[in-house]
VORO-678315 format. One record per atom (N, C-alpha, C): residue in three letters; x, y negated, z; residue number from 0. Coordinates in steps of 0.1 Angstrom, whole numbers, plus 2048, in hexadecimal, padded with zeros to 3 digits. Layout:
! VORO-678315
+-----+-----+-----+-----+-----+
| res |  xx |  yy |  zz |   n |
+-----+-----+-----+-----+-----+
| ala |   X |   Y |   Z | NUM |
...
+-----+-----+-----+-----+-----+
This chain:
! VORO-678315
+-----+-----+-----+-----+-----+
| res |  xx |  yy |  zz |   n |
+-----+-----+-----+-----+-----+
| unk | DBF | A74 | BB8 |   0 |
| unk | DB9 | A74 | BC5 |   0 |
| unk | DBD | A68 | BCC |   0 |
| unk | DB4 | A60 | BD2 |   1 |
| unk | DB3 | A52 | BDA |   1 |
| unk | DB8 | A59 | BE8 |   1 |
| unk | DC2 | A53 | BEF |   2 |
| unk | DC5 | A56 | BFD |   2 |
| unk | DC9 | A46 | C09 |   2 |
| unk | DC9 | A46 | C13 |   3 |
| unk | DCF | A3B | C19 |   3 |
| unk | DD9 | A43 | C1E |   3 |
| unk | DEA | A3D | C1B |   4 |
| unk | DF5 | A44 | C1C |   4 |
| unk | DF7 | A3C | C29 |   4 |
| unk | DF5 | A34 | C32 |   5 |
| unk | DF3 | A2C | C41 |   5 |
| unk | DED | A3B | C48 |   5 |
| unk | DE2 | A3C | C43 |   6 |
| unk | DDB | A46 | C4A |   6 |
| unk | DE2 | A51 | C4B |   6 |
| unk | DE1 | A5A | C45 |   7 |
| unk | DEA | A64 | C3E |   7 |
| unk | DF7 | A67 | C4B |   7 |
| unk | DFE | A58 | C49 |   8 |
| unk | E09 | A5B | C50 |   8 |
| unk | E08 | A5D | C5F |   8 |
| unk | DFE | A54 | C63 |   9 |
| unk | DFC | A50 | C73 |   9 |
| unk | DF5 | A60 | C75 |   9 |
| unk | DEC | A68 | C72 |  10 |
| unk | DEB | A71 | C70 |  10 |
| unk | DF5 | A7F | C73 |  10 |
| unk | DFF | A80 | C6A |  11 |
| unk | E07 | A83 | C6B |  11 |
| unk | E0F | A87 | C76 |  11 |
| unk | E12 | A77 | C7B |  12 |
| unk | E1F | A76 | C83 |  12 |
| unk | E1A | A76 | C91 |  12 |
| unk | E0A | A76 | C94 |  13 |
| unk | E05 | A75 | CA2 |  13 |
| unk | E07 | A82 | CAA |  13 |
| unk | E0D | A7E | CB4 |  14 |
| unk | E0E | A89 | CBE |  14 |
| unk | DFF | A93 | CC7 |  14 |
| unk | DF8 | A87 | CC3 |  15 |
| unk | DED | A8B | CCF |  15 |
| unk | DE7 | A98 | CC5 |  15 |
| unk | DE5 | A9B | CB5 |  16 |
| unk | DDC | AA2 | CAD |  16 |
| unk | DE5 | AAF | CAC |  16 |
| unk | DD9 | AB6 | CB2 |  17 |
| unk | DDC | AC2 | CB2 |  17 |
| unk | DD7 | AC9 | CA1 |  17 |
| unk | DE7 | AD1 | C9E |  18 |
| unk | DE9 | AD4 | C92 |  18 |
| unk | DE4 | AE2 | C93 |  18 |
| unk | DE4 | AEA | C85 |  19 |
| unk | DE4 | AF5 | C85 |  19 |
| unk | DEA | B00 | C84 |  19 |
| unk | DF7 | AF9 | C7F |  20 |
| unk | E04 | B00 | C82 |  20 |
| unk | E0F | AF8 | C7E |  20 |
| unk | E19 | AF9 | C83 |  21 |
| unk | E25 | AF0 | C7F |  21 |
| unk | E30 | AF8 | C82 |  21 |
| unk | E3C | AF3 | C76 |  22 |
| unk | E4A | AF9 | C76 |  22 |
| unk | E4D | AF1 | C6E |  22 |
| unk | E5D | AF7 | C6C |  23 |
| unk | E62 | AFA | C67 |  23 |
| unk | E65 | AFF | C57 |  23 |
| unk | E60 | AFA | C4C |  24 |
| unk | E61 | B02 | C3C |  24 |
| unk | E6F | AFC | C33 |  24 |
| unk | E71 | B02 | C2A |  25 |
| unk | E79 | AFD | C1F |  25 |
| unk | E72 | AFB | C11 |  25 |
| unk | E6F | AEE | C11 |  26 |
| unk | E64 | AEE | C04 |  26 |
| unk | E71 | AE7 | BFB |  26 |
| unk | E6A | AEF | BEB |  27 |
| unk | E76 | AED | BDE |  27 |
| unk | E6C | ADE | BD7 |  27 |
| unk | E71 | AD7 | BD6 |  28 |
| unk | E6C | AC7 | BD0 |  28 |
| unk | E77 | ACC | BC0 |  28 |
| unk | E6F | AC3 | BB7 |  29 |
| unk | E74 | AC8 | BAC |  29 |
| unk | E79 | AB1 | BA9 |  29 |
| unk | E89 | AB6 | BA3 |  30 |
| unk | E8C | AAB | B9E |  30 |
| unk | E8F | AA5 | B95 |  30 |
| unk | E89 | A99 | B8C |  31 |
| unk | E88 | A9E | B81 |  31 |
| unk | E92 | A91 | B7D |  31 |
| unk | E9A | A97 | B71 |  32 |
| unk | EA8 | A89 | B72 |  32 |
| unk | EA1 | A87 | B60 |  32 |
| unk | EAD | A7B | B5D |  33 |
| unk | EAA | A7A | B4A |  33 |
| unk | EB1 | A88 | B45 |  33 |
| unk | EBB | A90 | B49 |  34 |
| unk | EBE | A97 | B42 |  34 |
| unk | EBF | AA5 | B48 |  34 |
| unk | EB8 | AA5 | B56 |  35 |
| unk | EB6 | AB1 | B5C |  35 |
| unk | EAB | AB3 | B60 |  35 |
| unk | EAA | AC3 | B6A |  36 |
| unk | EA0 | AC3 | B71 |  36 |
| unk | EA4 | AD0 | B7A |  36 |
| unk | E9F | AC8 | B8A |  37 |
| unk | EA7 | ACF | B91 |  37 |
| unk | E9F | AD3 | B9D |  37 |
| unk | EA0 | AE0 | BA2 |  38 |
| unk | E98 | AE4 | BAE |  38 |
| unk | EA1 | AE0 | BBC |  38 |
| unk | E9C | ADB | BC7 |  39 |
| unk | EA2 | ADA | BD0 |  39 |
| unk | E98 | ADE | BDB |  39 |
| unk | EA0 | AE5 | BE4 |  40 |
| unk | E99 | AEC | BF1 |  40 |
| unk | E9E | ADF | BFF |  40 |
| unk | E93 | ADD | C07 |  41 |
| unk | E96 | AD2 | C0F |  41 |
| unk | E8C | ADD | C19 |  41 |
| unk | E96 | ADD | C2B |  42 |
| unk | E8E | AE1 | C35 |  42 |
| unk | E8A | AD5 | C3A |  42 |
| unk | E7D | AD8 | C3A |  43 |
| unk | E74 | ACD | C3D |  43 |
| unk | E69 | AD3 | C4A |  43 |
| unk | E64 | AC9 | C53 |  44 |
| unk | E5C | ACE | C60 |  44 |
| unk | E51 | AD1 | C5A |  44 |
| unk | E48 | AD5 | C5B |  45 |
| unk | E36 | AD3 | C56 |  45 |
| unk | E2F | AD5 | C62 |  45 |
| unk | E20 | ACE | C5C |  46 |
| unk | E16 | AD2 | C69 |  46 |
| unk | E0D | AD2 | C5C |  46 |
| unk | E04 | AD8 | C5F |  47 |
| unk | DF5 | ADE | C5C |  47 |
| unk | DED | ADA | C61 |  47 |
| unk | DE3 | AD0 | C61 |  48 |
| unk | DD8 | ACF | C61 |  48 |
| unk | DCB | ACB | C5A |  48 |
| unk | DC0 | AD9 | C56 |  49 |
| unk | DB6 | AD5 | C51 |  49 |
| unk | DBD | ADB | C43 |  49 |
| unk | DBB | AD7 | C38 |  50 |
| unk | DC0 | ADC | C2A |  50 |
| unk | DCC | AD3 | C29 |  50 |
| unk | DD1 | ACB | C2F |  51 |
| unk | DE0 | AC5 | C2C |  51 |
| unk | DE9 | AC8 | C36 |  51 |
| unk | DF5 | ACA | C2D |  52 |
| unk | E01 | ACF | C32 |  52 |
| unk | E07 | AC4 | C31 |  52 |
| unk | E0A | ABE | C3E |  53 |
| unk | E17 | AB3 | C3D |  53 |
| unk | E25 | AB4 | C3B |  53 |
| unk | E2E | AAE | C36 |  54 |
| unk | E3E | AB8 | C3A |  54 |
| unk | E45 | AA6 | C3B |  54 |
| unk | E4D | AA8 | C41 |  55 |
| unk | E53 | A9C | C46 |  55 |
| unk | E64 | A9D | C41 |  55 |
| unk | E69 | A91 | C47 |  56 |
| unk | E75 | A8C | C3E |  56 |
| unk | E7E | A96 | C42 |  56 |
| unk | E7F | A9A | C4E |  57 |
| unk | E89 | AA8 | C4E |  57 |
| unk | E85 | AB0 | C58 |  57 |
| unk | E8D | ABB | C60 |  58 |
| unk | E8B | AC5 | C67 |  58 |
| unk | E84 | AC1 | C74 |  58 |
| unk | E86 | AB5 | C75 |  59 |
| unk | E84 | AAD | C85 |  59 |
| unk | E72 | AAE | C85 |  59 |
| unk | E6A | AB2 | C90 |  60 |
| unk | E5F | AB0 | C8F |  60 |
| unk | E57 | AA1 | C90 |  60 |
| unk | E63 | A99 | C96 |  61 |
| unk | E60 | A8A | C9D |  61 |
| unk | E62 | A82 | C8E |  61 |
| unk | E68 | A83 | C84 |  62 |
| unk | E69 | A7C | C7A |  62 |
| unk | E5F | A7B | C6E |  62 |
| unk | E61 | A71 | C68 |  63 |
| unk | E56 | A69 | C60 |  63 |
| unk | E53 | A70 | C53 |  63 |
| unk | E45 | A70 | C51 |  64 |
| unk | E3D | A7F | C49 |  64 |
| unk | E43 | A77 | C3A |  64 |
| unk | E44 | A80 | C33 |  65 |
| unk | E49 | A85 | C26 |  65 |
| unk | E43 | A82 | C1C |  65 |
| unk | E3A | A86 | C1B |  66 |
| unk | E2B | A88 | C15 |  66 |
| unk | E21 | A99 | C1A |  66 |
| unk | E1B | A98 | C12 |  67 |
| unk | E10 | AA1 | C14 |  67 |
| unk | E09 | AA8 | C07 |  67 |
| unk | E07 | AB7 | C09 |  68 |
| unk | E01 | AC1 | C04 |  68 |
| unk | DF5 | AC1 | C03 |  68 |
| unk | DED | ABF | BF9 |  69 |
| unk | DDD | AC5 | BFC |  69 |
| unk | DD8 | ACF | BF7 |  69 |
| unk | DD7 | AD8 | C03 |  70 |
| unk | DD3 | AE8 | C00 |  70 |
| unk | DC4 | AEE | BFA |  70 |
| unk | DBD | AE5 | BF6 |  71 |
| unk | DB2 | AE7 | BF0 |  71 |
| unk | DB6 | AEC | BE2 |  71 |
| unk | DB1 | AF6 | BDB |  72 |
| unk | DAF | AFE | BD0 |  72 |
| unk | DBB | B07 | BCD |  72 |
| unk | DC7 | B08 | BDB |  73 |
| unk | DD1 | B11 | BD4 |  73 |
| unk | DD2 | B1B | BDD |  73 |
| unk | DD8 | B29 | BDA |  74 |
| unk | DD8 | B32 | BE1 |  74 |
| unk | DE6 | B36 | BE4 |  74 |
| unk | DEC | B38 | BEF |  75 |
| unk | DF7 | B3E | BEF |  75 |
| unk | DFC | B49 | BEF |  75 |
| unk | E04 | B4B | BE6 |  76 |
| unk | E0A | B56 | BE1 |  76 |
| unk | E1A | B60 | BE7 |  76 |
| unk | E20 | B6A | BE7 |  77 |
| unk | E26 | B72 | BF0 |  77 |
| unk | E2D | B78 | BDF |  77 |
| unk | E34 | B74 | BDB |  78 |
| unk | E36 | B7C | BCC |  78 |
| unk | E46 | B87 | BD2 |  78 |
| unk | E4C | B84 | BDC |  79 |
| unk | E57 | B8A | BDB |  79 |
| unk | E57 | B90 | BEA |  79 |
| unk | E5A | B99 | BEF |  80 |
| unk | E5C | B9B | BFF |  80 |
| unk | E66 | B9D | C06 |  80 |
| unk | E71 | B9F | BFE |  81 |
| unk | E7E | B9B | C01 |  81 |
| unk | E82 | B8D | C04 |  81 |
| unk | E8F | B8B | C0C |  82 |
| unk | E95 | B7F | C0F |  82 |
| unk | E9C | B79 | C00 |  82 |
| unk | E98 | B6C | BFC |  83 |
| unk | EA1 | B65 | BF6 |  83 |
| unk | EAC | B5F | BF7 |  83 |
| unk | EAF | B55 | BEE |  84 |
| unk | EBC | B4B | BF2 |  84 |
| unk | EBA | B45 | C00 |  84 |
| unk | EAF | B3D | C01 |  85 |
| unk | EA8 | B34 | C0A |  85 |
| unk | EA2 | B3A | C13 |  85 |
| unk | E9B | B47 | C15 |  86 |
| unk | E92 | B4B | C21 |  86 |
| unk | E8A | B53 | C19 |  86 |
| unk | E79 | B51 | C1F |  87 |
| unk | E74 | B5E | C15 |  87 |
| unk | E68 | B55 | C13 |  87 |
| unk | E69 | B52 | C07 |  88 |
| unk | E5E | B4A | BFF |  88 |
| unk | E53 | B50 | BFE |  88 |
| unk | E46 | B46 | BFA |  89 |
| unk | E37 | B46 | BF6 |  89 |
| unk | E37 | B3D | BEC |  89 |
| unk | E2B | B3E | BE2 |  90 |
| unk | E2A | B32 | BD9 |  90 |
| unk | E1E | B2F | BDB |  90 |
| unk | E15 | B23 | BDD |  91 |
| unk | E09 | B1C | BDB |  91 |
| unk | E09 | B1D | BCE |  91 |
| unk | DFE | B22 | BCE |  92 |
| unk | DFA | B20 | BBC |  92 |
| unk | DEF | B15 | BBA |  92 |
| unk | DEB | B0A | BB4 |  93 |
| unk | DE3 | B04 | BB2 |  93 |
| unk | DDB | B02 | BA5 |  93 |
| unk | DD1 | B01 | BA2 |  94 |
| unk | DC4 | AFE | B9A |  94 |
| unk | DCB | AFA | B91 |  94 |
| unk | DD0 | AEB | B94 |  95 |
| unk | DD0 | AE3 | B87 |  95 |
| unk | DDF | AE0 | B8B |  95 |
| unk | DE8 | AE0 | B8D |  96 |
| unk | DF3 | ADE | B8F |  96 |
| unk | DFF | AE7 | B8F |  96 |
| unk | E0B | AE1 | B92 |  97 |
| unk | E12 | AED | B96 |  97 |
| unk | E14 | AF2 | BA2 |  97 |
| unk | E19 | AFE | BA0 |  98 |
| unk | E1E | B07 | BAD |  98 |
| unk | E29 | AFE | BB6 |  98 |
| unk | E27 | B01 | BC3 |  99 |
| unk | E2F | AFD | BCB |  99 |
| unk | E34 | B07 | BD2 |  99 |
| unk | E44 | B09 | BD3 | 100 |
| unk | E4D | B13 | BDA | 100 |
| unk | E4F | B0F | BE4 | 100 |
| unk | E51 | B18 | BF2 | 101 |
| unk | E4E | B15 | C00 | 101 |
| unk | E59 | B1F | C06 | 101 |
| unk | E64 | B1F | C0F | 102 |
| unk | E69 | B28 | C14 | 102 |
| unk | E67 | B29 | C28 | 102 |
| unk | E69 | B38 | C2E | 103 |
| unk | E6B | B37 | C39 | 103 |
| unk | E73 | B39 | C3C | 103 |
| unk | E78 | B3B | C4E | 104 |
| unk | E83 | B43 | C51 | 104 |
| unk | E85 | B4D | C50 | 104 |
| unk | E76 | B56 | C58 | 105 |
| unk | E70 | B67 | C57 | 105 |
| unk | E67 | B66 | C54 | 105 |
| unk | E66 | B75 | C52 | 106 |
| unk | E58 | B7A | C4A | 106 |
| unk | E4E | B79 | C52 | 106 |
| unk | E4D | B79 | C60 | 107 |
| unk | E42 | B77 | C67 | 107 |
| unk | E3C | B64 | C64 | 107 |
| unk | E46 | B5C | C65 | 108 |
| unk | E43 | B50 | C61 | 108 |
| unk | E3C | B4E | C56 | 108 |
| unk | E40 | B57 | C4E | 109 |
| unk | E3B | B54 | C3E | 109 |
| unk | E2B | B5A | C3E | 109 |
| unk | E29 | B65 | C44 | 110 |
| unk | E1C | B6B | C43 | 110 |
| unk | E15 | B60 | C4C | 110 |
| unk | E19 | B5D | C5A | 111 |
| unk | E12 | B56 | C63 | 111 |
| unk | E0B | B46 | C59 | 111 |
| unk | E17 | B43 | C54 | 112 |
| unk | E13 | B31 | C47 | 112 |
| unk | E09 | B39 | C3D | 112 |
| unk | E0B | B43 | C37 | 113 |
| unk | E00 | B47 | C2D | 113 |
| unk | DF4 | B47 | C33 | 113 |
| unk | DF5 | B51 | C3F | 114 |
| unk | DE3 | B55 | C43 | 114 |
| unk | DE0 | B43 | C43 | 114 |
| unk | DEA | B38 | C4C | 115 |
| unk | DE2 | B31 | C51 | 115 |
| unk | DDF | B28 | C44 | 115 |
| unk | DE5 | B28 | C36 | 116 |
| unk | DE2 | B1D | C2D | 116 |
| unk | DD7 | B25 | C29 | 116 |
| unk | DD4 | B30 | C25 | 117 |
| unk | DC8 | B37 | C22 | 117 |
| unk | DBB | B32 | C28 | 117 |
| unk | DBB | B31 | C35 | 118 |
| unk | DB1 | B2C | C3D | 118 |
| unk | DB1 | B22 | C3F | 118 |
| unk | DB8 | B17 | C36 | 119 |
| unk | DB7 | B0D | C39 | 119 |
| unk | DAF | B00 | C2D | 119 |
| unk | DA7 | B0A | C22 | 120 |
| unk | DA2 | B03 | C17 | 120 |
| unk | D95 | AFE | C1C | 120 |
| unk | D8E | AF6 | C18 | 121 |
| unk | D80 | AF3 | C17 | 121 |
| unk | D7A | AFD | C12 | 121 |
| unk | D7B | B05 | C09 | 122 |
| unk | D76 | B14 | C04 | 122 |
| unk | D71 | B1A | C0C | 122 |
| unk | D7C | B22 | C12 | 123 |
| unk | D7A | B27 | C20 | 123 |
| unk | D74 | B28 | C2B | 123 |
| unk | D75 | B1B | C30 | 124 |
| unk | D6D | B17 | C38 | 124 |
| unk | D5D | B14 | C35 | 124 |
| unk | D5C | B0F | C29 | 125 |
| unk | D4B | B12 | C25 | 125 |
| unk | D44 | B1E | C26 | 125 |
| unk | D52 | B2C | C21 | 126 |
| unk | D4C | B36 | C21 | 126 |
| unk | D4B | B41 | C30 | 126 |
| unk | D54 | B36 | C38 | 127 |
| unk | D4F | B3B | C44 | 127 |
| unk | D41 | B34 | C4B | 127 |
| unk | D41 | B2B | C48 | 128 |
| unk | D33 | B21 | C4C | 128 |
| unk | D24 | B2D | C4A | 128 |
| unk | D25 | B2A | C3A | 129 |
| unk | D1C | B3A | C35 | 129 |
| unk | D1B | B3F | C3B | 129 |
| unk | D26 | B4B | C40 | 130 |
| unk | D25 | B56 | C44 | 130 |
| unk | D1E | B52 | C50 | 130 |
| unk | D24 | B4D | C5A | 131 |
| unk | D1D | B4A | C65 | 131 |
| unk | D0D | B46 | C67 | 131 |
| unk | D09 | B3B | C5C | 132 |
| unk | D00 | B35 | C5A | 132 |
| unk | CF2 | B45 | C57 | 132 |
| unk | CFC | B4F | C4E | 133 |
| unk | CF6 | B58 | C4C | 133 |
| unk | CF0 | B62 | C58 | 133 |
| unk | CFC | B61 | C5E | 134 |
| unk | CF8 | B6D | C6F | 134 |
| unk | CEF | B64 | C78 | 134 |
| unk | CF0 | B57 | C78 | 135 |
| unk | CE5 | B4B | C7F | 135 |
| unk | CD7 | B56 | C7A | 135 |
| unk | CD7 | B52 | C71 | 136 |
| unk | CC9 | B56 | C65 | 136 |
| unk | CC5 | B64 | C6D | 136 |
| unk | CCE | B6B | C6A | 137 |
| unk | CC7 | B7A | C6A | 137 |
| unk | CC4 | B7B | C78 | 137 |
| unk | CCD | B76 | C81 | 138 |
| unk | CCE | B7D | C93 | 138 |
| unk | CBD | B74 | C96 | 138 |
| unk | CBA | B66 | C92 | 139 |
| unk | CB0 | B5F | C96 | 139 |
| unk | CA3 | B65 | C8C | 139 |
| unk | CA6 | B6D | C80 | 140 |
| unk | C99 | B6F | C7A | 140 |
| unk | C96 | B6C | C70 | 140 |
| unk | C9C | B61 | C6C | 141 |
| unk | C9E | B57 | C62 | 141 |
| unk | C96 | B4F | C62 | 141 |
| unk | C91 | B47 | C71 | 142 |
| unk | C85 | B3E | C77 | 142 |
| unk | C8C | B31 | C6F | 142 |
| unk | C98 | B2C | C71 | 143 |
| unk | CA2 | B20 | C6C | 143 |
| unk | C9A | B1E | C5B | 143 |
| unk | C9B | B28 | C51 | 144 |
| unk | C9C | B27 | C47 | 144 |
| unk | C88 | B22 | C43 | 144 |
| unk | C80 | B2A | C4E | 145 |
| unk | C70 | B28 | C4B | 145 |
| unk | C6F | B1D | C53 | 145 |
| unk | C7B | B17 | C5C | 146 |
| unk | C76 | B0A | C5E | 146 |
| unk | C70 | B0A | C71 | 146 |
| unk | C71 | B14 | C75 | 147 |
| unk | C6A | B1A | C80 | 147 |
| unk | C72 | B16 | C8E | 147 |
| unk | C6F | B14 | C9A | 148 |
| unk | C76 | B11 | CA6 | 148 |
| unk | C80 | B1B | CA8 | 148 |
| unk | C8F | B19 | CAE | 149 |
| unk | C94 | B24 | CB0 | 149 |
| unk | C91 | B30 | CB8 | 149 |
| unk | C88 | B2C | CC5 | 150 |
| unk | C81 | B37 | CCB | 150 |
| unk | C73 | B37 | CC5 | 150 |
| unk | C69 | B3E | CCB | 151 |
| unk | C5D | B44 | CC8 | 151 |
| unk | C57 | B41 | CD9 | 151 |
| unk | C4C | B3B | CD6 | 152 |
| unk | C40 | B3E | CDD | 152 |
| unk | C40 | B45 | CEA | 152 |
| unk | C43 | B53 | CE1 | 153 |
| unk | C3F | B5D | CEF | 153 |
| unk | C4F | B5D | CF7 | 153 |
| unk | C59 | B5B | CF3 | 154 |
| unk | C67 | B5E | CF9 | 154 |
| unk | C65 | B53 | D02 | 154 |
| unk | C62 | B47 | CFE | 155 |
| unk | C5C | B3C | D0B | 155 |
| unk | C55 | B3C | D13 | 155 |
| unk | C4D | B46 | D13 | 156 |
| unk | C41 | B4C | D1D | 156 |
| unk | C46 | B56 | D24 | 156 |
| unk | C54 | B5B | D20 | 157 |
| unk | C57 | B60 | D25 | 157 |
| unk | C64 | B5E | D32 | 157 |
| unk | C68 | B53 | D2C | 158 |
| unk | C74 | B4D | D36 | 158 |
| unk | C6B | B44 | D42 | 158 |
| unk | C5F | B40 | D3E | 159 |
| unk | C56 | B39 | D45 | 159 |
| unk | C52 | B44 | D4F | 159 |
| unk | C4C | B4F | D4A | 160 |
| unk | C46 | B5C | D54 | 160 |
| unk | C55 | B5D | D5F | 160 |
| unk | C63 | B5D | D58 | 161 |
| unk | C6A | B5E | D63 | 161 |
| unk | C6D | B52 | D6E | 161 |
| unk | C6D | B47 | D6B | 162 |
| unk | C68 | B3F | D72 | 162 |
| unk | C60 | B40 | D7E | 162 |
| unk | C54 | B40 | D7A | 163 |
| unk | C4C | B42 | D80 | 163 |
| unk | C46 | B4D | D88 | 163 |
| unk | C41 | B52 | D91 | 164 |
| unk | C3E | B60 | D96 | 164 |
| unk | C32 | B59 | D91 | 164 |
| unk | C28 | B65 | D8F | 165 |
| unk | C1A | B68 | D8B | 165 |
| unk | C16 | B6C | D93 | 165 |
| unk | C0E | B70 | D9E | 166 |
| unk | C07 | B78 | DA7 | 166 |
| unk | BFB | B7C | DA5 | 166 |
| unk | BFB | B86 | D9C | 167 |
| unk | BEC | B8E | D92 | 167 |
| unk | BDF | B8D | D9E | 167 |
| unk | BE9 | B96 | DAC | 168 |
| unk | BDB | B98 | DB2 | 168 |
| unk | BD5 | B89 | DB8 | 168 |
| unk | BDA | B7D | DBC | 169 |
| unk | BD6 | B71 | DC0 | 169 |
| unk | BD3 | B69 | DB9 | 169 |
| unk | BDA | B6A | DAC | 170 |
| unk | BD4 | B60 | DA2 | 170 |
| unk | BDD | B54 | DA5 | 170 |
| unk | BEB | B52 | DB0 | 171 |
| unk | BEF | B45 | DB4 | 171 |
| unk | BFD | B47 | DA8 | 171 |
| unk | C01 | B38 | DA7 | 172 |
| unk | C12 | B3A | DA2 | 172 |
| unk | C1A | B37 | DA9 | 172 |
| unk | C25 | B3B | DAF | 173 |
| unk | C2F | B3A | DB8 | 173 |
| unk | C3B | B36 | DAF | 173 |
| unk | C3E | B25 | DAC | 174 |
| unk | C4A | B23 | DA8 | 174 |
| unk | C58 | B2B | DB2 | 174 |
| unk | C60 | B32 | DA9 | 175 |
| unk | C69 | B36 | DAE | 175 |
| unk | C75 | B2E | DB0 | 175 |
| unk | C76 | B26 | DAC | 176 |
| unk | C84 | B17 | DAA | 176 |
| unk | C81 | B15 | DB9 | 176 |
| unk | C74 | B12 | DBA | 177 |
| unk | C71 | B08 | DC6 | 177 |
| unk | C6E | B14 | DD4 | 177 |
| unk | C6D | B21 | DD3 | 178 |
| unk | C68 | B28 | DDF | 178 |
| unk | C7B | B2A | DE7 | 178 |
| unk | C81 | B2A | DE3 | 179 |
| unk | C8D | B2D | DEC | 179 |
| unk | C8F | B24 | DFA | 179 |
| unk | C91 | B28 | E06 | 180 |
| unk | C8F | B21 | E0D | 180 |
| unk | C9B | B19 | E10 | 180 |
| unk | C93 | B0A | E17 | 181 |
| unk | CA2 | B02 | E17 | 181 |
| unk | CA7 | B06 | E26 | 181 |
| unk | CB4 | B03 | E23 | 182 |
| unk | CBD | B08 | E30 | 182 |
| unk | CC4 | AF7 | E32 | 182 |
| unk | CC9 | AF8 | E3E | 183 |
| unk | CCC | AED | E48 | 183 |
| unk | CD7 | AE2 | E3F | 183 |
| unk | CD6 | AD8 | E3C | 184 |
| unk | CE0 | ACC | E35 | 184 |
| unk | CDF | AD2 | E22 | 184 |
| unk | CD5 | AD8 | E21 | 185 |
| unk | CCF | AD6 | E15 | 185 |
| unk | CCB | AC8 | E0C | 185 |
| unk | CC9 | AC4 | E06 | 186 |
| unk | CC2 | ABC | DFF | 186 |
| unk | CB6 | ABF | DF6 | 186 |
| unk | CAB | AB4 | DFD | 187 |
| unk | C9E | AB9 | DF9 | 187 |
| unk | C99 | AAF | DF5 | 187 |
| unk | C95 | AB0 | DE5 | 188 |
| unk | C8C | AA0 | DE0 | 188 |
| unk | C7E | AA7 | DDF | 188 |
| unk | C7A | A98 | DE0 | 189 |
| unk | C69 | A9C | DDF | 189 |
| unk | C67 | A95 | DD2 | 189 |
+-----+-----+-----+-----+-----+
C-alpha cells in the first residue's frame, strides 16, 4: 500500500481534527532479533479516525505519531474477558495479515474501542449507505430509482393551494404571503 507518511503525520498530530475516539491503549509490537523473537507491550496514545488508528510515541497525547493501523478488512475480536497481565485485551484480526494484540485499562474502554473500530471500516459504512439509500427508496416510492422528481405534481399543487387562497365563489386569488397587513416601520418593496 502507497501512502504519504508527511501527510499521515500532520494528520495525526493536528489539533484542530476532530477524532473519533482517543486514548490511551497498550499495543504488543512484535520484535524480531537474529536469534529471538519477542512480544513487547508499549502504552501508547491513539486517536481514531475514519478506518485508521494512529498510536503515537508514548502515553502523551501531544507527541509524535508512531505509525498507523488500517482497519479495513479486520474484525475485532474479545477472546478472553477476564483481566490479563496488561489490562483486558482485544485482537484485530486481519484478512491477510497478522493479528494485532491491543490492551485497555477497563472493560468499558475495551468494549467502548471495539464498538468504535467495528464502525469504523469502509464495509460498514457502505452498508449503512444501503440501508439508508434503501429507506430513501421505499419512504419516496422508489421515484429516485424510475428516475422521477422527488415530489409529484399534485403534492405541488398542493403546497401552491396553500399558498394561495382560492375563492370558489368569486373566482379571485388572494395571495396569502402578500394579504397580511403592514404595520408602522415595516418594510415594504414594490
Amino acid at each position: 500500500m502507497r501512502f504519504n507518511k508527511a501527510e499521515l503525520a500532520a494528520l495525526a498530530s493536528n489539533s484542530s481534527i476532530k477524532f473519533e475516539r482517543e486514548g490511551l491503549l497498550i499495543i504488543t509490537e512484535r520484535h524480531e532479533g537474529f536469534f529471538r523473537k519477542a512480544d513487547v507491550n508499549y502504552p501508547r496514545y491513539c486517536k481514531l479516525r475514519g478506518n485508521l488508528l494512529f498510536y503515537l510515541k508514548d502515553h502523551d497525547p501531544l507527541s509524535q505519531p508512531a505509525g498507523v493501523i488500517v482497519l479495513e478488512s479486520c474484525r475485532p475480536l474479545i477472546r478472553n474477558e477476564e483481566r490479563e497481565f496488561d489490562g483486558f485485551a482485544f485482537i484485530l484480526e486481519f484478512e491477510s495479515s497478522l493479528p494485532q494484540r491491543i490492551s485497555t485499562r477497563t472493560t468499558q474502554d475495551r468494549l467502548d474501542w471495539v464498538k468504535s473500530i467495528q464502525l469504523a471500516s469502509y464495509a460498514y459504512l457502505s452498508l449503512q449507505i444501503s440501508y439508508l439509500e434503501n429507506q430513501i427508496s421505499a419512504a419516496m416510492g422508489n421515484r429516485i430509482e424510475r428516475g422521477l422528481p422527488l415530489y409529484s405534481t399534485a403534492s405541488d399543487a398542493t403546497v401552491l393551494a396553500g399558498l394561495l387562497d382560492i375563492n370558489c365563489s368569486t373566482g379571485s386569488i388572494v395571495n396569502k404571503t402578500s394579504a397580511k397587513q403592514e404595520e408602522e416601520g415595516d418594510l415594504i418593496q414594490f
